[in-house]
N, C-alpha and C positions, 0 to 999 in steps of 0.2 A: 256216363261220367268217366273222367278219366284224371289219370294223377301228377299232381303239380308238380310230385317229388324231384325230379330231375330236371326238370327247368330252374328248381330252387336252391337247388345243388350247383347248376350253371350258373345263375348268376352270382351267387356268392365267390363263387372263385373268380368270376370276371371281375368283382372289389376287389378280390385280392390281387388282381393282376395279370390273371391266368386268361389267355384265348386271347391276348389282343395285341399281339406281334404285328411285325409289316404284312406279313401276308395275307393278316384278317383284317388288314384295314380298307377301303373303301373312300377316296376321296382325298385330296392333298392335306397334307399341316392346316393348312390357313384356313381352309373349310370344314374340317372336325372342329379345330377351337381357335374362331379366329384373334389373330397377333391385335388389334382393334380393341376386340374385349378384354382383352388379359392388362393393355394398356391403358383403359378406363379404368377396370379395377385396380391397378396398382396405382396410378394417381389418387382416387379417390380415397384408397387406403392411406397413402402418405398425408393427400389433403386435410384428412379428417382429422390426422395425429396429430397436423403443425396447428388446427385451429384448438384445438384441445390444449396443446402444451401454451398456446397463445392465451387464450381465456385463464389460464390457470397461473400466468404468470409464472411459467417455466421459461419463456424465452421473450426477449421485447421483441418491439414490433420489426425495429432491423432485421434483427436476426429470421425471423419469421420471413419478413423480405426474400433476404438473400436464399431461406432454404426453399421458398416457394419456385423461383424463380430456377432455381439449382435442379430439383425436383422434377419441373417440370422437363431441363434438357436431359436428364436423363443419365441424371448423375448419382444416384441412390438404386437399386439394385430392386431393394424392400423398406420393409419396418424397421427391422433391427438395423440397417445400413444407416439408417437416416438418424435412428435414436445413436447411435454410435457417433456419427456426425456432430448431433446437440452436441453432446457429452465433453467433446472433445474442444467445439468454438466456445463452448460455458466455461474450461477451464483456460483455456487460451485466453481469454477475456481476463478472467482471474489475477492470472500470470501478468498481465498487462500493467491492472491496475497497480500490483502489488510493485512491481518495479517501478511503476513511476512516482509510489509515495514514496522510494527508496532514494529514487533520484532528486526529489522535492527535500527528504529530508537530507543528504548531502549536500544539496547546494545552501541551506539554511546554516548546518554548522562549519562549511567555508567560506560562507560570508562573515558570519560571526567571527572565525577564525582572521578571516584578511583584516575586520575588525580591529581586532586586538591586536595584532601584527603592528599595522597603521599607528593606531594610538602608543606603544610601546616605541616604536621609532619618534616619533613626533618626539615625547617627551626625553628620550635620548638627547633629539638633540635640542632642546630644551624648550620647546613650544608648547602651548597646552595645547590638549586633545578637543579637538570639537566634538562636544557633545551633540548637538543636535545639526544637522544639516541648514545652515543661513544661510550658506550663495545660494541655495536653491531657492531659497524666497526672494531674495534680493532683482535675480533671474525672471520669476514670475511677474513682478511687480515693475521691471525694467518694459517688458514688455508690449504691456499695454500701454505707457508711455510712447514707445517708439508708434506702434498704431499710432495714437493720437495725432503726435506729430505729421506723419502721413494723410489723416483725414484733413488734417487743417490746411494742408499744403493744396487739398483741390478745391 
């Protein structure tokens, strides 16, 4: 019988780190751990996260698109790169919408404004303000006339 002690002692320090420098290696990079598998698992890992944050309604399905697609060229690093990513097109999205109800709502009280502008002049100079828009009907209804006239002519 003979004792494990210092084999157990060796590999422990091999966890830690210890004995495996260049000159105790054996075999190039690419055949200790190959670049192959390190790249299946890090797809797999980002994979796993966008269909998770996808199921859970953390990102639509564009989004999900575009990070798949991204992902895949090799554009995320890791996990945290990619969650960093999310974070970032989620608020960008945010920002997006929130300036365009900005812009929906200044064009609503400049119309309103050009509105009362309009109306204010008219009555200046002494015309009453059209309340509701008639040429615009009159327009519509002009129209289908002139077709007719055209169908009847062949």
């Amino acid at each position: 019988m003979h004792s494990r002690s210092r084999c157990k002692r060796f590999h422990e320090a091999r966890r830690k780190g210890r004995h495996n420098g260049t000159g105790k290696r054996k075999g190039a990079k690419n055949a200790r751990m190959p670049a192959q598998v390190l790249w299946m698992r890090r797809q797999r890992v980002l994979r796993r996260l966008l269909k998770k944050y996808r199921d859970n309604k953390k990102i639509t399905k564009d989004i999900y698109n575009y990070l798949y697609r991204a992902s895949k060229g090799n554009l995320y690093k890791n996990k945290n790169v990619l969650i960093e990513a999310i974070h970032k097109i989620k608020a960008e999205k945010i920002r997006e919408n929130q300036l365009e109800e900005q812009r929906e709502a200044r064009r609503a009280k400049n119309a309103i404004k050009k509105e009362k502008r309009v109306n204010r002049k008219l009555a200046q100079m002494g015309m009453a303000p059209a309340a509701e828009p008639a040429p615009v009907a009159e327009q519509s209804e002009a129209k289908p006339a002139a077709d007719a006239k055209k169908t009847s002519k062949k």
